[in-house]
C-alpha positions in Angstrom: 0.0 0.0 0.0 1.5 4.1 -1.0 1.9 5.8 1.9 1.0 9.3 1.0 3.0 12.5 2.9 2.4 15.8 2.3 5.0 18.4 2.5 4.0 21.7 4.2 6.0 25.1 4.1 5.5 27.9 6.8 7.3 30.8 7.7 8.1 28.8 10.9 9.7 25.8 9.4 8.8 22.7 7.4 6.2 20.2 8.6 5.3 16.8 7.2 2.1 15.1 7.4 0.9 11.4 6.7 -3.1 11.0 5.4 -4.8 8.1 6.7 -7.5 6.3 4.3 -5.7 7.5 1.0 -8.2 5.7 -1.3 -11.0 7.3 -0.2 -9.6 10.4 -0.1 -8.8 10.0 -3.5 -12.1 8.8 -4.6 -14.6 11.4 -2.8 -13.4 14.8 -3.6 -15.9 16.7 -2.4 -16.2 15.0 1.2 -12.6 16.1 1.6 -13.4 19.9 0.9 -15.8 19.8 3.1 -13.7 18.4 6.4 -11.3 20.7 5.4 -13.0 23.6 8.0 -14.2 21.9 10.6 -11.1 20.5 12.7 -12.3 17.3 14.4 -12.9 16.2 10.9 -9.5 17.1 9.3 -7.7 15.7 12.5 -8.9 12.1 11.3 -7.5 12.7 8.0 -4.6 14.6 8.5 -1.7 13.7 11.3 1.9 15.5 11.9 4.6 13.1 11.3 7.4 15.5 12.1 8.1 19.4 12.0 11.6 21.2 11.3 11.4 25.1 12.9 13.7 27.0 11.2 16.3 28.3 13.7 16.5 32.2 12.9 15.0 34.5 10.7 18.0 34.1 8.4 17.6 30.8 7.8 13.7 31.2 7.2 14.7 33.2 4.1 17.7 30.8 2.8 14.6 28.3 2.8 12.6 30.2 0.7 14.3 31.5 -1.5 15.7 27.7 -2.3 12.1 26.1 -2.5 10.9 29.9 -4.8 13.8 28.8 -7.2 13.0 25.2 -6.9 16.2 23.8 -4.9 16.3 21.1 -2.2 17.7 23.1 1.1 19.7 21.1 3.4 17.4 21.8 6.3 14.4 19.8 3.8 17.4 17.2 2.7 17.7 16.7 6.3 13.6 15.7 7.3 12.9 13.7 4.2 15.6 11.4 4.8 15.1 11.0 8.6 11.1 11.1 8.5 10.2 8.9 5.4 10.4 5.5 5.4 13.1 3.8 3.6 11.6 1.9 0.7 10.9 5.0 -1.6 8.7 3.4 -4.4 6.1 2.7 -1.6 5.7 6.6 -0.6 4.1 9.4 -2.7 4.8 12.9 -1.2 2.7 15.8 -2.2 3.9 18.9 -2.3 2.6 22.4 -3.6 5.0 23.7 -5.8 5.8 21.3 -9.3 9.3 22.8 -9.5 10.3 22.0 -6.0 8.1 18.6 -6.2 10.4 17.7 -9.6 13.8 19.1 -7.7 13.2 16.1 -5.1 12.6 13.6 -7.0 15.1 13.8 -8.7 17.6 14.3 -5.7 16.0 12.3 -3.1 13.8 9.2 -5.2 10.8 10.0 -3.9 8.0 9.9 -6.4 5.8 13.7 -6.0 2.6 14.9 -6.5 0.3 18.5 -7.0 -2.6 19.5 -7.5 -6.1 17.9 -6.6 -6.4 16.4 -3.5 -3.1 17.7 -2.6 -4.4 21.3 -3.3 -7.2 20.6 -1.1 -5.7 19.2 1.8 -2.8 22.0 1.9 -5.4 24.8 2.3 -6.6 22.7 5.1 -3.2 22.6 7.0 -2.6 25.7 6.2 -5.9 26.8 7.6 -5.6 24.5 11.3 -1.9 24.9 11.1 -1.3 26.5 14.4 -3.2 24.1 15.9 -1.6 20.9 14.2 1.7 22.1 15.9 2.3 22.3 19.3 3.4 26.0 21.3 2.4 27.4 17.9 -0.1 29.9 18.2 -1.8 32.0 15.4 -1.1 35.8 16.4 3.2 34.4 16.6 2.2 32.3 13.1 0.9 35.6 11.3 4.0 37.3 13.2 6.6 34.8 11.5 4.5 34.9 7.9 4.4 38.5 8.0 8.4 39.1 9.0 9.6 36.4 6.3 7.4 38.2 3.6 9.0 41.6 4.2 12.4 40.2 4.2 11.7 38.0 1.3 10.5 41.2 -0.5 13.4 43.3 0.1 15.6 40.5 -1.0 13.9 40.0 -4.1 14.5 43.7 -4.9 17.5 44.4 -3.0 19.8 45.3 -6.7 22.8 47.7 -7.6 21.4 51.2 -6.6 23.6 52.6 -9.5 21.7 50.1 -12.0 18.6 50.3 -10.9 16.3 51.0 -14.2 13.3 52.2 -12.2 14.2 55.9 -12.3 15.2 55.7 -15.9 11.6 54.7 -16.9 10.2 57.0 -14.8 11.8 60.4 -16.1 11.6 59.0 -20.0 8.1 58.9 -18.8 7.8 61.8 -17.7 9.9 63.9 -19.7 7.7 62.8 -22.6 4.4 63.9 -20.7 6.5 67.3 -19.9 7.4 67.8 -23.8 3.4 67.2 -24.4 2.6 69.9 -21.8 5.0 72.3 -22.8 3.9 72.5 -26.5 0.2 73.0 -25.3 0.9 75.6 -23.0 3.0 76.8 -25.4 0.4 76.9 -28.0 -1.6 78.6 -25.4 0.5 81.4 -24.9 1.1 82.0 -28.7 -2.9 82.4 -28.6 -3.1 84.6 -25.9 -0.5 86.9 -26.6 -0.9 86.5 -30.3 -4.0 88.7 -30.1 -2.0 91.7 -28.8 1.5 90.9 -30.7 0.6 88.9 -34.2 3.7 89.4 -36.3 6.0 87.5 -33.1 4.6 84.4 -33.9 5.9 84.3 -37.4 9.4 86.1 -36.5 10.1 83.3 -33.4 9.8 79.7 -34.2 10.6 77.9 -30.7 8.2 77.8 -28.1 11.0 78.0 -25.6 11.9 81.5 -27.2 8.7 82.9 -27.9 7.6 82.6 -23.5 10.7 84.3 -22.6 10.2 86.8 -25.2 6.3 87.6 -24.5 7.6 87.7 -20.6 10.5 90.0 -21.5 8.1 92.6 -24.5 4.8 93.0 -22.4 3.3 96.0 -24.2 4.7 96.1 -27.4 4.6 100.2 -27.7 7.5 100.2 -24.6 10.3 98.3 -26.7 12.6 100.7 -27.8 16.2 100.6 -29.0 17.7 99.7 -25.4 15.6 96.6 -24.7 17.8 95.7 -28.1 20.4 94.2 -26.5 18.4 92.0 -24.5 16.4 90.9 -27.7 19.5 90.1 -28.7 20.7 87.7 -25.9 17.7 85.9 -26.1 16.7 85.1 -29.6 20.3 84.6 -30.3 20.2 86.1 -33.8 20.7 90.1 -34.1 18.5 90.1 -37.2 15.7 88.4 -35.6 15.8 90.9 -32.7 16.0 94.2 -35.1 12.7 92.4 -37.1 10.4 91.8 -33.8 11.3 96.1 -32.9 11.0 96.6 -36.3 7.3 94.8 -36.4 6.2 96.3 -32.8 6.4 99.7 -34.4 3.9 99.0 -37.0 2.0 95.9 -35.3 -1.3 95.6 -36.5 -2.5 93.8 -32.8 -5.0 94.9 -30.2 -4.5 97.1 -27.4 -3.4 95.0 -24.2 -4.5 96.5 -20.5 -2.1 95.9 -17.9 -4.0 93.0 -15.7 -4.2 91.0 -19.1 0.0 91.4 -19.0 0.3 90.3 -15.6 -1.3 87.4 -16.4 0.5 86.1 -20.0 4.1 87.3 -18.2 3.0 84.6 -15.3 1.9 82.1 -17.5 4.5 82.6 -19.8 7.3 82.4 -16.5 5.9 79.2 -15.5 6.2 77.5 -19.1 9.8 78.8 -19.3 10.6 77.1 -16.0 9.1 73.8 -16.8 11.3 74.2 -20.5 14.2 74.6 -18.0 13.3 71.4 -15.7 13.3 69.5 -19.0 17.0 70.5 -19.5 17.8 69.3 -16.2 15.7 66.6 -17.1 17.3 65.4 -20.0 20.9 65.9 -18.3 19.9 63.4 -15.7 18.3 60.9 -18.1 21.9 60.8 -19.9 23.7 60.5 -16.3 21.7 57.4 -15.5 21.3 56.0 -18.9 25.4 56.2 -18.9 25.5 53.7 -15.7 22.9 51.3 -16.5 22.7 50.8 -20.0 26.0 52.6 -21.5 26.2 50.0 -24.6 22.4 50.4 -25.6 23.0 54.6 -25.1 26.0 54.3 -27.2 24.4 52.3 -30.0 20.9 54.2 -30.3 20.9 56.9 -28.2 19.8 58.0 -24.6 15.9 58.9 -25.1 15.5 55.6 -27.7 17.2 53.2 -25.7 15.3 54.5 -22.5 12.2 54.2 -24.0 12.5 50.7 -25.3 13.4 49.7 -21.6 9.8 51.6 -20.9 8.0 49.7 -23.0 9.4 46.6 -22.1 9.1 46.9 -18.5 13.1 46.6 -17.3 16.6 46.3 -18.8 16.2 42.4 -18.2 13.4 41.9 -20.3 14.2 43.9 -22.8 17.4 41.5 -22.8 15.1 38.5 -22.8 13.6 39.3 -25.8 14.5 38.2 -29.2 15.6 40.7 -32.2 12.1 40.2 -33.9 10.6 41.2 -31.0 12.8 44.3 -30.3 12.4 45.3 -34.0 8.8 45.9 -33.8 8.2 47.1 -29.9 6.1 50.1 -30.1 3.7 48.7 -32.5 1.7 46.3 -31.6 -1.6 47.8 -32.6 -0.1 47.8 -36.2 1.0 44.2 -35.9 -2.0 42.9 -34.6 -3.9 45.0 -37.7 -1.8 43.8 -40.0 -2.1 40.3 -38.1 -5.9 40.8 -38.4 -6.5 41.9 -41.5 -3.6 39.5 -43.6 -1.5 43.1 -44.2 2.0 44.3 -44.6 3.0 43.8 -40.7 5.1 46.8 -39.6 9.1 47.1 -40.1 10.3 49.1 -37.2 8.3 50.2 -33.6 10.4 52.2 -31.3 13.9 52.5 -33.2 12.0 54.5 -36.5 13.5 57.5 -34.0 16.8 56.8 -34.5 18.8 58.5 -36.7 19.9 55.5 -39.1 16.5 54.5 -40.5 16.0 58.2 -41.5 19.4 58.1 -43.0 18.5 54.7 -45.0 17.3 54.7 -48.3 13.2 53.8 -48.3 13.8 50.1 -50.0 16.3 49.7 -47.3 14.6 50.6 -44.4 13.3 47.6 -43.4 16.6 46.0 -43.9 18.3 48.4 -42.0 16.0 48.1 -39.4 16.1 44.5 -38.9 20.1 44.9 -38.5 19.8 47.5 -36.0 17.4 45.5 -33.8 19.4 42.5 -34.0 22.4 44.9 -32.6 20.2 46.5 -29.7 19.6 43.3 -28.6 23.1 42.1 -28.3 24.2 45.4 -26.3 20.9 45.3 -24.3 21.9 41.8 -23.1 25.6 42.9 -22.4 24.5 45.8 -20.5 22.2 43.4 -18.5 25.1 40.5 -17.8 28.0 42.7 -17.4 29.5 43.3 -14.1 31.7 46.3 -14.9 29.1 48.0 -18.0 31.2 50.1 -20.4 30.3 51.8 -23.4 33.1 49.7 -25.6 30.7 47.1 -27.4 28.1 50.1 -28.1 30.5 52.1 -29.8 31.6 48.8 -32.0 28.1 48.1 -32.8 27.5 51.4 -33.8 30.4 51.4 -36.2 28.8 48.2 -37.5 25.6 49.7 -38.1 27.2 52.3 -40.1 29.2 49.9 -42.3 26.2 48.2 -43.2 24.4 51.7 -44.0 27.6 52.8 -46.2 27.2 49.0 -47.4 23.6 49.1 -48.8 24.3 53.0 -50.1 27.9 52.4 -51.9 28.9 48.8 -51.5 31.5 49.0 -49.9 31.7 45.1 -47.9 31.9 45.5 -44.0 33.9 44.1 -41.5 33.5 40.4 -40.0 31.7 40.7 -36.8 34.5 38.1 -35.2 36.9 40.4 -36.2 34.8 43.7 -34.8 33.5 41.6 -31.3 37.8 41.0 -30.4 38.7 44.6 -30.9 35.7 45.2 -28.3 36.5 42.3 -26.0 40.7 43.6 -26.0 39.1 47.8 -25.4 36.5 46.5 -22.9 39.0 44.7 -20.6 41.5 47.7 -20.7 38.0 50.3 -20.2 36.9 47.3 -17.2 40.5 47.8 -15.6 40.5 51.4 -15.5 37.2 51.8 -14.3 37.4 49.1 -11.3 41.5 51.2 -10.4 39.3 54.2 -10.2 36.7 52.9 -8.0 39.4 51.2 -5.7 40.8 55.0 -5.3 37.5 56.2 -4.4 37.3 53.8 -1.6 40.6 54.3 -0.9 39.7 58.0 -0.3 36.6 57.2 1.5 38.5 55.0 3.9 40.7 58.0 4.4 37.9 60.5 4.9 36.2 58.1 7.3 39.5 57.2 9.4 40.8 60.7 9.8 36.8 61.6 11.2 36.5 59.3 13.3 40.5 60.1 14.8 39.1 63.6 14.9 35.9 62.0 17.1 38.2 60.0 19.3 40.4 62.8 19.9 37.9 65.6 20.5 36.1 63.0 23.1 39.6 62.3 24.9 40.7 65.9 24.9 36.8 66.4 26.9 37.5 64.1 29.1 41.4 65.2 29.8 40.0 69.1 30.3 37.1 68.1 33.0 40.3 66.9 35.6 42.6 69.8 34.3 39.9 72.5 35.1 39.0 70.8 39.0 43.0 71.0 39.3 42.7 74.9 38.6 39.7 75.5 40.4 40.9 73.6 43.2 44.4 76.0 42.7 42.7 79.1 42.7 41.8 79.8 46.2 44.9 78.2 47.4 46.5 81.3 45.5 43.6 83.7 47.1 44.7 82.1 50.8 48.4 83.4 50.1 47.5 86.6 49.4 45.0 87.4 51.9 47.9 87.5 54.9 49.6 90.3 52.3 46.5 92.1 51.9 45.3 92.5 55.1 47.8 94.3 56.9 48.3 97.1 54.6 44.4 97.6 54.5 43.7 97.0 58.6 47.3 97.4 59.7 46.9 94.2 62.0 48.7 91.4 60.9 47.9 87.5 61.7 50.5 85.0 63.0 52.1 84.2 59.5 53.3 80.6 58.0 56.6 79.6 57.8 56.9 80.5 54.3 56.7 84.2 55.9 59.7 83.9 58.3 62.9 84.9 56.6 60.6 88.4 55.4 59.9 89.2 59.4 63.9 88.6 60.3 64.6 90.6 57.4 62.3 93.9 59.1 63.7 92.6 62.4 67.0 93.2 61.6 66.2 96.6 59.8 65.0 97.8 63.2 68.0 96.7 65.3 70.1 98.6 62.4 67.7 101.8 63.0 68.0 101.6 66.7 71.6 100.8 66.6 72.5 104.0 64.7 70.3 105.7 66.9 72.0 105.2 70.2 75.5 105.5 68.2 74.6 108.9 66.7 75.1 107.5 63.3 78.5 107.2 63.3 81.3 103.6 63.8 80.3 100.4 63.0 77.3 98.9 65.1 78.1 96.2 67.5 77.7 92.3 66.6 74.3 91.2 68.5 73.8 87.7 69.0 70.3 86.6 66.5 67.2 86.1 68.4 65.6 83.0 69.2 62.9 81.2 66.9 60.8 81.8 70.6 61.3 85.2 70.5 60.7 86.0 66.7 57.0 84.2 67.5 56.9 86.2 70.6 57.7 89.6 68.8 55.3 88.8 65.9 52.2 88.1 68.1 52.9 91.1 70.2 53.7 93.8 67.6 50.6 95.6 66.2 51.7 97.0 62.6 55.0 95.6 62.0 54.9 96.8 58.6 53.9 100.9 59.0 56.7 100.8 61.9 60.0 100.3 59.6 58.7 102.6 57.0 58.7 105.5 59.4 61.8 104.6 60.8 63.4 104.3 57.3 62.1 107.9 56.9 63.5 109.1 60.2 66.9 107.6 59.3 67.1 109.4 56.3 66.8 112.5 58.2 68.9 110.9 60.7 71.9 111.0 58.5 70.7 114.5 57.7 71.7 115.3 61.3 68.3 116.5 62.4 68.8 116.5 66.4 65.3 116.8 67.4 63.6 113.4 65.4 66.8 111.6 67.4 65.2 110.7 70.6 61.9 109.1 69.1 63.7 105.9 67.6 65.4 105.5 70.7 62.0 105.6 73.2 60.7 102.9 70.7 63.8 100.7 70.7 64.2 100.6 74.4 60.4 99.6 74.8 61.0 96.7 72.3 64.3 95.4 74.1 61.7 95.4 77.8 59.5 93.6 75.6 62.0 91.2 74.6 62.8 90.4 78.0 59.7 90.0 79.3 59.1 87.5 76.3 62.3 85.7 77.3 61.4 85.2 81.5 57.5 84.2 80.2 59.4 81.6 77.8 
């Protein structure tokens, strides 16, 4: 008897299930989709064999993208082999997918299913799945479905951003809507103003022109000979600017009032500015046509080549499709007329707008055209498959279109395409070298950029960091400063001075010694030598410095007095010695208290 298995993939992992009474199954069809909602029902049909969570979210996505491209993933290697039974001709395993069904049986031997019953009874497990599997609940099932479909999304479009042929459809697309828009408001403004200015219309040909001439005229009775000049800048053509002053003198138009201006000088500003966006436009279509598609650009031209990858949807299918194809894209309603009615079908679509079919001779126009398909689709296809795209094989191709033009005109026999395609393949390596040296410099550079920022980071954060301890240091120095100069401060404000430190000692014996000189001259009458005194104690000098009130006022008067003293003033002679002998009994006293 076949078993019959049926393999189930979730977001969550794989799961594989074993159906019990096979051959009824099989014979009542519409039984089965009817226990497929109620539960108690598909429980007796349906039981889990096994289940295979997928470890991380990472993994989830390696397994489906393997069973979306049809390959057998280890992880599903892995449960087939354990959970099957051995003897492979007597199990049938149904799965959803034929090109994943056909990739195992070809690896593993096991003979696969789809479709029918198996249809039926995989929208039942994927209905009751969460409750099939144990700890598996349906909010963290729709969690898991909805995180690998995001991720499986944004792998499936995760490309080059530099090839990416989105924006190159959209602005062909839209620069051909913009050249639709400016020729109607164009046509608009010609109307309007045409009333009021007639003969312009005839003198000025481009639409372009004639806005930024109707905004730059207004009333045609104020141009004069200096707005001449500035005609002249802006048609480009002195002849054409000496006609429209020439015709404004003797216009035959209507009389214009000044609202009527305002308004066709607005309009006419706005359809100059979206003639200008089309510039820029245009300049950005050729940038990005350049990097995606530079043979195809090369070969046929920016605006052609982007609008045959419009039509057909991307750069990769316009490489899938065949020269035939490629020939006539733009014209299906004529082929399918022609198709319809048993006409002529069509020789050319799209690539009528190059330049070489208007160049060809009309018998050779279809010719022509068929060769310069057959070309586009060759560069398409390299621009599509190269790594490193260059515009090498365009420019060859090109050259080979215009040997077969000179070919059908004069004759003259072209060059083998062998010979043509090894030129190309010699240039495009050299071009492919070049290019990737240049873009190892950039990131070179880059690096560079990056490494000296971040250095510049690091060191601005440690140099932060090193300043916060240098600035507590100074603040923390600061008032040890202010301490040291407070003792020096305050007796020349109060004239009282506090016991000092010991850095303070050698300036007291210093004005101790000063006054022992004064009072020595003083008792000698300034003349001989003074006699030796022996030095006073450390006991004495603290003694001397508590007790003294305004050591510092003291010496200053006695330096003055013995200035005068060596004057020889007698009078001022007897005041130094009443203050020395005081300070020789308070010396004494000191001493016996000591």
């Amino acid at each position: 008897m076949v078993l019959l298995h049926v393999l189930f993939e979730h977001a969550v992992g794989y799961a594989l299930l074993a159906l019990k009474e096979v051959e009824e199954i099989s014979l009542l069809l519409p039984q089965v989709e009817e226990s497929v909602l109620n539960l108690g029902k598909f429980h007796n049909i349906v039981r889990l064999v096994a289940f295979s969570p997928f470890s991380s979210s990472q993994v989830a996505l390696e397994n489906a993208n393997a069973v979306s491209e049809g390959v057998v993933h280890e992880d599903l290697r892995l449960l087939l082999e354990t959970h099957l039974p051995s003897k492979k001709k007597k199990v049938l395993l149904g799965v959803g997918d034929p090109k994943i069904g056909a990739a195992i049986q070809e690896e593993l031997g096991y003979s696969c299913q789809t479709g029918g019953v198996i249809a039926e009874i995989l929208r039942g497990v994927r209905l009751h799945f969460h409750n099939l599997v144990k700890g598996l609940t349906d909010v963290s099932a729709c969690k898991a479905q909805l995180g690998l479909g995001h991720s499986y999304s944004r792998a499936k479009v995760k490309f080059n951003v530099n090839r990416v042929d989105n924006m190159i459809i959209q602005s062909i697309s839209l620069l051909d809507q913009l050249d639709k828009d400016i020729n109607t408001f164009s046509m608009r403004v010609r109307e309007w103003y045409g009333y009021h200015f007639p003969e312009l219309v005839k003198i000025i040909n481009d639409n372009a022109t004639y806005c930024r001439l109707a905004q730059f005229i207004g009333n045609r009775k104020e141009l004069n000979e200096d707005k001449l000049e500035k005609l002249e800048e802006l048609t480009m053509d002195g002849a054409k600017a000496k006609a429209i002053l020439d015709a404004s003198r003797s216009s035959m138009g209507m009389d214009i009032s000044a609202i009527d201006l305002i308004n066709i000088e607005s309009f006419s500003s706005r359809v100059v500015s979206l003639s200008e966006y089309r510039q820029s436009l245009h300049t950005y279509l050729r940038s990005k046509m350049s990097q995606v598609a530079p043979s195809l650009s090369a070969l046929i031209g920016e605006a052609v080549g982007a609008r045959l990858i419009a039509h057909a949807g991307s750069l990769t299918n316009l490489a899938k499709y065949p020269a035939s194809t490629v020939q006539i894209l733009g014209a299906e309603k004529a082929l399918f007329r022609a198709l319809k009615t048993r006409g002529n079908t069509p020789k050319y679509g799209l690539i009528f707008h190059s330049t070489f079919i208007g160049r060809a001779a009309a018998k050779n126009k279809g010719r022509i055209s068929r060769y310069l398909a057959n070309k586009c689709s060759i560069a398409s296809r390299i621009d599509c498959f190269s790594e490193v795209p260059t515009s090498v094989f365009g420019e060859k191709l090109r050259e080979q279109v215009e040997e077969r033009l000179s070919f059908y005109e004069t004759g003259e026999i072209p060059r083998k395409n062998l010979d043509v395609m090894k030129e190309a393949m010699v240039q495009a390596e050299a071009a492919a070298a070049e290019i990737t040296r240049k873009l190892e410099k950039q990131e070179k550079k880059r690096l560079k950029k990056e490494k000296k920022r971040l250095a510049a980071l690091a060191l601005a954060s440690s140099g932060n960091s090193s300043s916060a301890p240098e600035e507590c240091e100074e603040t923390q120095e600061k008032p040890k400063k202010k301490k040291k100069q407070k003792p020096q401060e305050a007796p020349q404000e109060n004239g009282i001075e506090e016991p000092p430190a010991s850095s303070s000692k050698p300036k007291k014996k210093k004005s101790f010694s000063k006054e022992e000189l004064v009072s020595d001259v003083a008792e000698t009458g300034g003349g001989g030598s003074p006699p030796k005194r022996k030095k006073p104690s450390a006991q004495e000098e603290m003694a001397n410095d508590v007790e003294e009130t305004g050591p510092r006022k003291v010496p200053k008067k006695k330096r003055k007095l013995s200035a005068k003293e060596e004057g020889g003033s007698g009078p001022e002679e007897a005041t130094p010695s009443k203050s020395s002998a005081k300070k020789k009994k308070k010396l004494h006293k000191a001493s016996q208290e000591d």
